[in-house]
C-alpha beads as a LAMMPS data file, in Angstrom:
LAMMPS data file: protein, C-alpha beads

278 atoms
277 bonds

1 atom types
1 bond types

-500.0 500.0 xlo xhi
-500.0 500.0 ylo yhi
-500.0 500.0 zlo zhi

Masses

1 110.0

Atoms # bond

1 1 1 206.837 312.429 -76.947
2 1 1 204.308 311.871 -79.845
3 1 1 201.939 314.358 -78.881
4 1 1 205.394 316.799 -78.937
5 1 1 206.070 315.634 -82.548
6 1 1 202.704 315.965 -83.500
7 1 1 202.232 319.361 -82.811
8 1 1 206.204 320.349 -83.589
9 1 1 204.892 319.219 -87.258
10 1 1 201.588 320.899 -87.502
11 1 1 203.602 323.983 -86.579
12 1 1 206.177 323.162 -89.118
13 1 1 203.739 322.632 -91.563
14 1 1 201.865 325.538 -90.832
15 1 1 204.851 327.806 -91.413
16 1 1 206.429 325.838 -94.741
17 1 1 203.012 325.012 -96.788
18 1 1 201.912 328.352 -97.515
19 1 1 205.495 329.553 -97.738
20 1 1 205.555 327.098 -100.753
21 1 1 202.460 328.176 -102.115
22 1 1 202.306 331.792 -102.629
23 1 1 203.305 333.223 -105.842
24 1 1 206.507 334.956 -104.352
25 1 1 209.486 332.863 -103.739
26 1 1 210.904 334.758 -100.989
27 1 1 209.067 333.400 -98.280
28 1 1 209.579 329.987 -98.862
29 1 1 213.567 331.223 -98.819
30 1 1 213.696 332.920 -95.965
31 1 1 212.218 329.660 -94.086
32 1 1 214.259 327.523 -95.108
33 1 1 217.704 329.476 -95.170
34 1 1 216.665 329.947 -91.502
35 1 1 216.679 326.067 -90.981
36 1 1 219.572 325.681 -93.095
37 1 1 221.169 328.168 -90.870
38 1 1 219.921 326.298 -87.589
39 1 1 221.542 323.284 -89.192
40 1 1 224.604 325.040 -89.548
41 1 1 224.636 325.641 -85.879
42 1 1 224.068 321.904 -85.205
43 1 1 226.776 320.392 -87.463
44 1 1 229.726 323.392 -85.706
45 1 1 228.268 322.302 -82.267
46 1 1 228.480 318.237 -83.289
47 1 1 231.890 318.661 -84.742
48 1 1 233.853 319.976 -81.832
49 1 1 233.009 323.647 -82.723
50 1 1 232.613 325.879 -79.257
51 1 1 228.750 327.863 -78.315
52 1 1 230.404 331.555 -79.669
53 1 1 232.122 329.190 -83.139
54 1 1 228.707 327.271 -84.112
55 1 1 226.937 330.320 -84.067
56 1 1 229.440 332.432 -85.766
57 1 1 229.409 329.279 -88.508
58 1 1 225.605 329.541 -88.511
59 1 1 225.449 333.006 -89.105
60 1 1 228.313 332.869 -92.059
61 1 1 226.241 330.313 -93.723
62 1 1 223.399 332.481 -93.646
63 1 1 225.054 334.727 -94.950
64 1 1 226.779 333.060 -97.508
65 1 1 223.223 331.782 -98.664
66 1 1 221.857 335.550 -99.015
67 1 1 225.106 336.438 -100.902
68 1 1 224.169 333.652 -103.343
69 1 1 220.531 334.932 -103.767
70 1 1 221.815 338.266 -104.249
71 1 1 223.900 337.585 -106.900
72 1 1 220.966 335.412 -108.695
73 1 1 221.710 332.099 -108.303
74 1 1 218.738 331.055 -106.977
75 1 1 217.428 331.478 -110.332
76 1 1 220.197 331.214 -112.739
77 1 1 222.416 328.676 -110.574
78 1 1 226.292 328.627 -111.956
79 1 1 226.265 325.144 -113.808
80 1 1 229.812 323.905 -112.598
81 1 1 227.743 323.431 -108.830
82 1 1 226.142 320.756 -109.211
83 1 1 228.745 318.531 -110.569
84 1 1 230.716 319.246 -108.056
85 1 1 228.551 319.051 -105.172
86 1 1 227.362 315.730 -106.470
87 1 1 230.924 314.604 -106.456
88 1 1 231.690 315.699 -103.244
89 1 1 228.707 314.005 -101.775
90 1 1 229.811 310.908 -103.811
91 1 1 233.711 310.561 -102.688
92 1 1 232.890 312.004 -98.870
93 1 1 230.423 310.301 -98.211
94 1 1 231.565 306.865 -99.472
95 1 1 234.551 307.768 -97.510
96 1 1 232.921 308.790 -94.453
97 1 1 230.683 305.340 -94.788
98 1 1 233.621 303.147 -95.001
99 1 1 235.357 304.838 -92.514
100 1 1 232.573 304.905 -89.753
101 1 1 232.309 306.776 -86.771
102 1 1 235.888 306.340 -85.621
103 1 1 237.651 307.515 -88.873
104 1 1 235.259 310.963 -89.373
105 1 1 236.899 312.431 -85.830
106 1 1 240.659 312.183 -87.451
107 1 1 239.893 314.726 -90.122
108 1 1 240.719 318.462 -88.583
109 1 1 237.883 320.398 -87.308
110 1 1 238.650 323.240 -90.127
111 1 1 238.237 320.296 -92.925
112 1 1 234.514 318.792 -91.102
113 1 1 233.199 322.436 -90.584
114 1 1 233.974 323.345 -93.969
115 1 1 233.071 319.890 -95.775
116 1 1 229.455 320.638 -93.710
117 1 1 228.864 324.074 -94.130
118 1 1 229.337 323.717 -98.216
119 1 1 226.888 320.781 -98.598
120 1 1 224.478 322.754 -96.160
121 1 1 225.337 326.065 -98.436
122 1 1 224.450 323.629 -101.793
123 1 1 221.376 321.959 -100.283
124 1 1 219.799 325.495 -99.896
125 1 1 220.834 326.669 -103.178
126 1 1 219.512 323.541 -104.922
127 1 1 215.907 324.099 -103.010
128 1 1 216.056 327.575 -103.605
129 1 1 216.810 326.786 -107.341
130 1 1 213.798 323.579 -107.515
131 1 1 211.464 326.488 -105.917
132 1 1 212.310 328.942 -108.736
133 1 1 211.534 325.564 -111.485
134 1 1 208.242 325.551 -110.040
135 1 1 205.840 324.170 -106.963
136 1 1 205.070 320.981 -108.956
137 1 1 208.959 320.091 -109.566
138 1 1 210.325 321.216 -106.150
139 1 1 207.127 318.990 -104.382
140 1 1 208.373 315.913 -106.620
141 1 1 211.956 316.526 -104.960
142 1 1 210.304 316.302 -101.922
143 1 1 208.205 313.924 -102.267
144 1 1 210.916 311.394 -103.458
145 1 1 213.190 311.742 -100.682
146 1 1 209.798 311.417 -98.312
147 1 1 208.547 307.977 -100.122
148 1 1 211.944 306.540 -100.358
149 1 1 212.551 306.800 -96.526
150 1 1 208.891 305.360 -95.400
151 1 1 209.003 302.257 -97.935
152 1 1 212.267 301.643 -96.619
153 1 1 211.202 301.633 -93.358
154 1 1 208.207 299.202 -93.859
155 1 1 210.189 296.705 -96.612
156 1 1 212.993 296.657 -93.941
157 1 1 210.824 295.885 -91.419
158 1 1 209.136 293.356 -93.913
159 1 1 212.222 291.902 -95.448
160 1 1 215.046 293.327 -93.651
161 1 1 217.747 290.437 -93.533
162 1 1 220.707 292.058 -94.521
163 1 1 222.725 294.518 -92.232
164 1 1 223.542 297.804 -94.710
165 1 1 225.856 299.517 -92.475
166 1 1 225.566 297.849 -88.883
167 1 1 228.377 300.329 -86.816
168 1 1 226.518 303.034 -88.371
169 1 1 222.424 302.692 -88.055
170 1 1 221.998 298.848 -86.977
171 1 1 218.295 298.898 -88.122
172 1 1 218.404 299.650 -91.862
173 1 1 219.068 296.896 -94.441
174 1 1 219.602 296.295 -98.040
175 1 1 216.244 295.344 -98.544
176 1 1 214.981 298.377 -96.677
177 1 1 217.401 300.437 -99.929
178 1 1 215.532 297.959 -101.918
179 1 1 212.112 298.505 -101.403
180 1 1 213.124 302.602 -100.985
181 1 1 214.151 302.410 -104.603
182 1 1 210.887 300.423 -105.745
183 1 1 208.556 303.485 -103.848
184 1 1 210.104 305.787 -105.625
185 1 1 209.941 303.993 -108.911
186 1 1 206.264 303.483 -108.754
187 1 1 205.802 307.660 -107.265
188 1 1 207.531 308.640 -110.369
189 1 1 204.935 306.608 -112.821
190 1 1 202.424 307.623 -110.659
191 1 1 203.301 311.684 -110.762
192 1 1 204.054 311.272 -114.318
193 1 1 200.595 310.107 -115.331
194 1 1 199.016 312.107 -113.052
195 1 1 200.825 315.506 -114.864
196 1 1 200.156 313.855 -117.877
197 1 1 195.999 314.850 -117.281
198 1 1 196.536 317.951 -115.275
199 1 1 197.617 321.502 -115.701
200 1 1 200.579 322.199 -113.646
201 1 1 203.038 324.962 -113.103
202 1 1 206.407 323.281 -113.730
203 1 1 207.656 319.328 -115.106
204 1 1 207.697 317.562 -111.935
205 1 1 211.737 316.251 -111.917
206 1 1 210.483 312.543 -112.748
207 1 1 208.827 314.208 -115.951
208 1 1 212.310 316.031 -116.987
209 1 1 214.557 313.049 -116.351
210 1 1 211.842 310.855 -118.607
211 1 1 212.461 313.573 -121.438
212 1 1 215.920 313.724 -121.164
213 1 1 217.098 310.392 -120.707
214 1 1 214.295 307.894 -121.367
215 1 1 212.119 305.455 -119.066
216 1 1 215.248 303.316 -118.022
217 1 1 218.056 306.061 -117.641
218 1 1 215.229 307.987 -115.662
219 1 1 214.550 304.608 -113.106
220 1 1 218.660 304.374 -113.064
221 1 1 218.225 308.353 -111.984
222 1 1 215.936 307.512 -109.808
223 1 1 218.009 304.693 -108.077
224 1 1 220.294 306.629 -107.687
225 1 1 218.819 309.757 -106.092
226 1 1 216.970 307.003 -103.363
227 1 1 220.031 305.883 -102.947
228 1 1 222.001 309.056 -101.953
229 1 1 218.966 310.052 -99.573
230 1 1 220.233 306.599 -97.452
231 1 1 223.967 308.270 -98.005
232 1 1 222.423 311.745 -96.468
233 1 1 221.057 309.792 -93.676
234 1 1 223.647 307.509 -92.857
235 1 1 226.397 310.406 -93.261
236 1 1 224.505 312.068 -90.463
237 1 1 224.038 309.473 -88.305
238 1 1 228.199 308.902 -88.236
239 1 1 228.683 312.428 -87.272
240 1 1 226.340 311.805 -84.425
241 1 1 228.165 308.456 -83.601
242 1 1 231.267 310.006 -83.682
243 1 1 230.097 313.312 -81.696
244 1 1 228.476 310.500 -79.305
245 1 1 225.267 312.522 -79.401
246 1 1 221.869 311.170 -80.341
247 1 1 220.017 313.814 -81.561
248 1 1 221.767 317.204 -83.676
249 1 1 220.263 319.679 -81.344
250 1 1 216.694 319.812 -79.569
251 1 1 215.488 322.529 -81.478
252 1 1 212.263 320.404 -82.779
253 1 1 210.532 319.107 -79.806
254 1 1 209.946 315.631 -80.694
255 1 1 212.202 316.001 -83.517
256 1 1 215.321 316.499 -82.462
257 1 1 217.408 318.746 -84.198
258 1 1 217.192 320.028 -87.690
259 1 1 219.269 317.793 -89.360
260 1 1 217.578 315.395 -88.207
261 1 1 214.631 315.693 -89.976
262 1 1 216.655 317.506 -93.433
263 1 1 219.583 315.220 -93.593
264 1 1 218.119 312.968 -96.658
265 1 1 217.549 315.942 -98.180
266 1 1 220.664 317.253 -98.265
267 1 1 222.461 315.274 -101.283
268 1 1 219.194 314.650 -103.004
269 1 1 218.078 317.994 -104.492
270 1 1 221.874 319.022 -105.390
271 1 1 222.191 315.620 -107.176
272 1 1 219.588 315.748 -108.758
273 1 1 219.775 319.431 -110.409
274 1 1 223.570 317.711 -111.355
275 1 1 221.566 314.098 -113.400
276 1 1 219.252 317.261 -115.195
277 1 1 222.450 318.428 -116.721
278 1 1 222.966 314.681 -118.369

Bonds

1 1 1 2
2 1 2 3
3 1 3 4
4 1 4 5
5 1 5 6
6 1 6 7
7 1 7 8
8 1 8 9
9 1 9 10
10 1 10 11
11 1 11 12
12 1 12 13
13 1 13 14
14 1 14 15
15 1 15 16
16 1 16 17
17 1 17 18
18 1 18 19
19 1 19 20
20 1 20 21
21 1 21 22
22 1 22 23
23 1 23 24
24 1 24 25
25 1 25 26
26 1 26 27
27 1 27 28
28 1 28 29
29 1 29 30
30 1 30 31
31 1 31 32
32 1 32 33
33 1 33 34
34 1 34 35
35 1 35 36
36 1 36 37
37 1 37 38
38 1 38 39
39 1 39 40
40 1 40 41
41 1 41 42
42 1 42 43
43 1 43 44
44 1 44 45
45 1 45 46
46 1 46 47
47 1 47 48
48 1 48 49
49 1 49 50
50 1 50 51
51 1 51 52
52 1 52 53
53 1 53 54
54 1 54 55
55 1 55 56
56 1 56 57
57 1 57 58
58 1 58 59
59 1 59 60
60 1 60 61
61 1 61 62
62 1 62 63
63 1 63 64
64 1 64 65
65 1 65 66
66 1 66 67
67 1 67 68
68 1 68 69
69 1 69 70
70 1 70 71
71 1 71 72
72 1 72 73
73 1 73 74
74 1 74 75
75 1 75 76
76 1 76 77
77 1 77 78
78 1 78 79
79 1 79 80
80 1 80 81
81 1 81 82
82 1 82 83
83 1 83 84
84 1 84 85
85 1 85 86
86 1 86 87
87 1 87 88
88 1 88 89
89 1 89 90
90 1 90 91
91 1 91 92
92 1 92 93
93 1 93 94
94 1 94 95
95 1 95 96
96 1 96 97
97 1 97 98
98 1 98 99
99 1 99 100
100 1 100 101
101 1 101 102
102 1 102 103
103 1 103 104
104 1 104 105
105 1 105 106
106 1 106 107
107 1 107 108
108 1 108 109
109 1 109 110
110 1 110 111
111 1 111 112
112 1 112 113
113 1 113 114
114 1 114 115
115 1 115 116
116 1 116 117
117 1 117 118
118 1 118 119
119 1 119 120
120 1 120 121
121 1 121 122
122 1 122 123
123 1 123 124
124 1 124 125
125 1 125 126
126 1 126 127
127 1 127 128
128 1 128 129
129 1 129 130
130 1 130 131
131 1 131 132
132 1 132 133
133 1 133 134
134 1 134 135
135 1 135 136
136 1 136 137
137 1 137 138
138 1 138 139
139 1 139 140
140 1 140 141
141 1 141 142
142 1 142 143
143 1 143 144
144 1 144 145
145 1 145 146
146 1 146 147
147 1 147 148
148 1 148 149
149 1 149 150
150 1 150 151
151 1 151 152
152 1 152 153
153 1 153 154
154 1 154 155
155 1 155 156
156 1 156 157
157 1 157 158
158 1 158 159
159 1 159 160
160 1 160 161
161 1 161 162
162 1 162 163
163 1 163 164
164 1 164 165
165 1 165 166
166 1 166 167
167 1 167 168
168 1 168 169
169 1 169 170
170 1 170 171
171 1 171 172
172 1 172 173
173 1 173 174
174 1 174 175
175 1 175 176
176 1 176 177
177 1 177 178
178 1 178 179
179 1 179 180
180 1 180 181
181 1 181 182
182 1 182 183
183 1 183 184
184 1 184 185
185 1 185 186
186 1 186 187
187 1 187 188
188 1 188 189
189 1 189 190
190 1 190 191
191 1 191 192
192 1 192 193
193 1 193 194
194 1 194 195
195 1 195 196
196 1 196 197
197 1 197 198
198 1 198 199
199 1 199 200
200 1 200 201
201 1 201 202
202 1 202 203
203 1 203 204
204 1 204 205
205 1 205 206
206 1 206 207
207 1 207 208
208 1 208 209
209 1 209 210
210 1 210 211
211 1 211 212
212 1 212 213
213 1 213 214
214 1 214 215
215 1 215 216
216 1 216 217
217 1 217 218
218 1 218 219
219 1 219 220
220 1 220 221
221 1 221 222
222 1 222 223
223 1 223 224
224 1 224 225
225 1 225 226
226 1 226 227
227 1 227 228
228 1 228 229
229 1 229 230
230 1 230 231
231 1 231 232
232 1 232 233
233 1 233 234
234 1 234 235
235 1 235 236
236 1 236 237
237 1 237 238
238 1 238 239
239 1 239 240
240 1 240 241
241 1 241 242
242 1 242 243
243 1 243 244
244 1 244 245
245 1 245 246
246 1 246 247
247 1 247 248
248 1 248 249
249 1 249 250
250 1 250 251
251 1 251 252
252 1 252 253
253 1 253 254
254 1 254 255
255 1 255 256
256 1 256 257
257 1 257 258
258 1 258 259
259 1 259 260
260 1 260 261
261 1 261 262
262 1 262 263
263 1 263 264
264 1 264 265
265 1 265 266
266 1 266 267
267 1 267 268
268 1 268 269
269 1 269 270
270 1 270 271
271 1 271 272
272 1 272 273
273 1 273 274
274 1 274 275
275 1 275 276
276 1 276 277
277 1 277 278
């Protein structure tokens, strides 16, 4: 199993790094509307959806996504998205959290297909969008939702005491949030002095939310945006329950499925283009 992850992520790797880091874009788009579209596939398939339906749902978000470069969104994003994807990640998933695995399964198929597909349609947008900012801000995006999720893991294996959502994902705690929030806090004064000494292409996102809304409205930003990767997580992770399935697909050897390994992601970068509009 580890050697399978291992190489599963050198290949990932391989494919997304210099994606990211040639001058054109549309590389680094294609990718990842190709996972999002995998994705796609994996929340139809979890959520009752039949093998001709998932892929017919993949294959429309795909689509939908290419309509949305098309029309230039990628670079010049309507502003009334973000809001609202921020609040709809904010009301369903406190909803789906307080409900738990038994109350997600009462909502109609129709309703959990489309409540998936347009966070999964926003997420790509969003990345598309952070790619267009720049390689420096779209890596600080990244890197957030990737430091948040280890320092959780080691403070809540540290100090974990408190059960954060037991029914849900037994091993995370409040002090595993905690100590998510503190890695984050200490990346963004980290990044932030280092771009204060070197050249880079684009204001990593802790830089713009510093500029726009001062040291302490940018840490409360910042608490916030650790926070909703735990939301992204834990939203998964009741669809899952609720689906009775452990992993979203086996698509990633090692891995799992795709959402899986992109479901923190999911209401971070949308969220965040939304605080840049504060």
């Amino acid at each position: 199993m580890l050697a399978q992850r291992i190489v599963t992520a050198l290949v990932l790797l391989s494919l997304l790094v210099p994606a990211l880091l040639i001058d054109r874009a549309w590389p680094f788009n294609l990718l990842t509307l190709l996972l999002i579209a995998a994705a796609g596939w994996e929340w139809a398939r979890l959520n009752q959806a039949g093998a001709a339906g998932a892929l017919a749902m993949g294959a429309g978000l795909a689509l939908a996504c290419v309509a949305a470069y098309a029309a230039g969104w990628s670079a010049r994003p309507p502003v009334a998205i973000w809001p609202m994807a921020a609040l709809l990640w904010l009301a369903g998933g406190a909803w789906a959290l307080r409900g738990g695995p038994t109350a997600w399964p009462k909502l109609p198929p129709a309703v959990r297909w489309l409540l998936g597909l347009l966070a999964l349609w926003a997420a790509w947008l969003a990345i598309s969008h952070a790619r267009a900012v720049g390689i420096n801000f779209i890596l600080s995006v990244f890197c957030l939702v990737w430091v948040a999720d280890i320092a959780a893991y080691f403070g809540g294996r540290r100090f974990g005491r408190r059960k954060l959502a037991p029914s849900i994902s037994p091993g995370k705690s409040w002090e595993g949030v905690y100590s998510g929030m503190l890695g984050v806090f200490l990346l963004a004064l980290a990044w932030r002095a280092m771009e204060a000494r070197v050249a880079t292409d684009s204001l990593s996102l802790y830089g713009q939310l510093i500029e726009r809304l001062g040291l302490l409205g940018a840490l409360l930003a910042l608490a916030v945006l650790a926070g909703m990767s735990v939301v992204g997580d834990l939203f998964e992770s009741v669809v899952k329950r609720a689906a009775g399935a452990k992993d979203s697909s086996r698509l990633l050897p090692g891995h799992g499925g795709v959402l899986d390994r992109v479901d923190a992601l999911l209401p971070v970068f949308p969220v965040a283009m939304a605080l840049l509009l504060l």
